[in-house]
PLY file of the C-alpha trace (Angstrom):
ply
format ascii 1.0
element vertex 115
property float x
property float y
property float z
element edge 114
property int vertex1
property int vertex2
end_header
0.00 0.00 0.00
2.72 2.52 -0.87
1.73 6.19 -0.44
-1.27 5.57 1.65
-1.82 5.88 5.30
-2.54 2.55 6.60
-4.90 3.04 9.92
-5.55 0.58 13.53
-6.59 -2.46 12.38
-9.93 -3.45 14.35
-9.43 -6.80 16.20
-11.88 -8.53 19.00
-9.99 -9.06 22.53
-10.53 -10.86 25.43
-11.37 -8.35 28.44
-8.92 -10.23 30.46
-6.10 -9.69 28.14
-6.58 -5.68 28.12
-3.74 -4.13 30.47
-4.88 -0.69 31.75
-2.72 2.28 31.41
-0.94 2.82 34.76
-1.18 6.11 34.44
-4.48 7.13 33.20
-5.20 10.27 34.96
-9.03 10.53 33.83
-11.36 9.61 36.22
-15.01 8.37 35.70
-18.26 8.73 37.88
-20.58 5.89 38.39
-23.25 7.57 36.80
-21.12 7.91 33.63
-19.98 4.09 33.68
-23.92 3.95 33.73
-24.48 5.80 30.80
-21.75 4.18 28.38
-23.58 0.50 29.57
-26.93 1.99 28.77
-24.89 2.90 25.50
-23.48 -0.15 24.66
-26.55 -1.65 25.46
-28.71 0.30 22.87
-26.26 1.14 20.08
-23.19 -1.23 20.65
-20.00 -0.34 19.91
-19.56 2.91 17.85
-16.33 3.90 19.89
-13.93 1.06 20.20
-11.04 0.74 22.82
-7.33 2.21 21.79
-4.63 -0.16 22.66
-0.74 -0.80 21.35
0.36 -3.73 20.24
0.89 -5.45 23.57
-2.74 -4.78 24.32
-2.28 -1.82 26.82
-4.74 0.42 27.11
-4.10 3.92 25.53
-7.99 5.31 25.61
-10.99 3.68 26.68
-10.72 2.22 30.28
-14.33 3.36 30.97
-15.48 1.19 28.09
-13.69 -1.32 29.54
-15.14 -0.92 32.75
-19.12 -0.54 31.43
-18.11 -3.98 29.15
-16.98 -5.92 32.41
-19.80 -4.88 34.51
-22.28 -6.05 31.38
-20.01 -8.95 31.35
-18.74 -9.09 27.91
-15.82 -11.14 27.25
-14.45 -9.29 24.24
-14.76 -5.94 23.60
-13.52 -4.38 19.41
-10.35 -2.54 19.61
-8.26 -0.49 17.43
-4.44 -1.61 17.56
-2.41 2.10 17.39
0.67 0.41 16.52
4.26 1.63 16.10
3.61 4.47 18.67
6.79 5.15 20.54
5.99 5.20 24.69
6.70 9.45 24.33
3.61 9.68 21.78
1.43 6.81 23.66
1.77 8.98 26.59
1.40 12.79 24.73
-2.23 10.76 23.05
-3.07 10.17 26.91
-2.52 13.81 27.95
-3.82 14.94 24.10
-7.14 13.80 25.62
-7.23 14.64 28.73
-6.41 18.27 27.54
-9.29 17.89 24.42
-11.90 16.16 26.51
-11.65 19.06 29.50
-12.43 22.03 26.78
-15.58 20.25 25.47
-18.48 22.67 25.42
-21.81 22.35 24.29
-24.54 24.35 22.33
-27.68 23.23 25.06
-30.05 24.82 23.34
-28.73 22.49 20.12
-28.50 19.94 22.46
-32.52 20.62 23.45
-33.78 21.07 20.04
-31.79 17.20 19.31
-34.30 15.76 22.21
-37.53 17.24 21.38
-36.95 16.17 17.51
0 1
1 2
2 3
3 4
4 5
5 6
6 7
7 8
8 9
9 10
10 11
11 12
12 13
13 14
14 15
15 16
16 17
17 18
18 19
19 20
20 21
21 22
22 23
23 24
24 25
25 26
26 27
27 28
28 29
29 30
30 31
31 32
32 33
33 34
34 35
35 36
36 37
37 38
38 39
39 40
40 41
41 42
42 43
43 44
44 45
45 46
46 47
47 48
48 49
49 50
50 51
51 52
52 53
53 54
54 55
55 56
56 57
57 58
58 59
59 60
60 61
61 62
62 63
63 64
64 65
65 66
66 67
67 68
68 69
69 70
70 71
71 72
72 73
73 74
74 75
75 76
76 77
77 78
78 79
79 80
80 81
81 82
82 83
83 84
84 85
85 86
86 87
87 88
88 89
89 90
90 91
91 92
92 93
93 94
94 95
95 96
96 97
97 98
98 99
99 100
100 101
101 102
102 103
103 104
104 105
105 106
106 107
107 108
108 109
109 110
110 111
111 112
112 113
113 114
């Protein structure tokens, strides 16, 4: 495939073979576990877990968690691969940073429910 980008590769793994980043700084309430398993449970997977090659976790431990408690035994991932441990770790903080400057439009958000 010369001259074109060549993306994760989606691949089904065991939940007891995902390693969890050991230093994930983001944090998740129960109530949002609750909502991604009320997710899962009426859409399935539309956002699949981001590990390396070795199966550690780079994004997508709350997934994890919400799969577990709806005991799942595989869960879709996306394999980042050839990500030094420098970029694995400026993704981790890329989020983090991204995820806390999220705003949103409520009134958009409104007009979404009542259509």
């Amino acid at each position: 495939m010369a001259g074109k980008k060549q993306f994760g590769q989606v691949v089904a793994v065991k939940v007891s073979d995902l390693k969890p980043y050991g230093k994930n700084a983001r944090t998740h309430s129960e109530a949002q576990i609750q909502q991604i398993m009320d997710s899962l449970k009426e859409f399935g997977w539309t956002n699949h877990v981001l590990i390396d090659p070795k199966q550690g976790i780079i994004a997508g431990h709350a997934r994890l968690e919400a799969a577990k408690r709806l005991e799942m035994t595989e869960v879709p991932c996306i394999v980042l691969a050839g990500l030094t441990e420098a970029q694995k770790r400026a993704y981790v903080i890329a989020l983090c940073g991204v995820l806390s400057y999220v705003v949103f439009a409520l009134n958009l958000i409104q007009r979404l429910i009542n259509s």
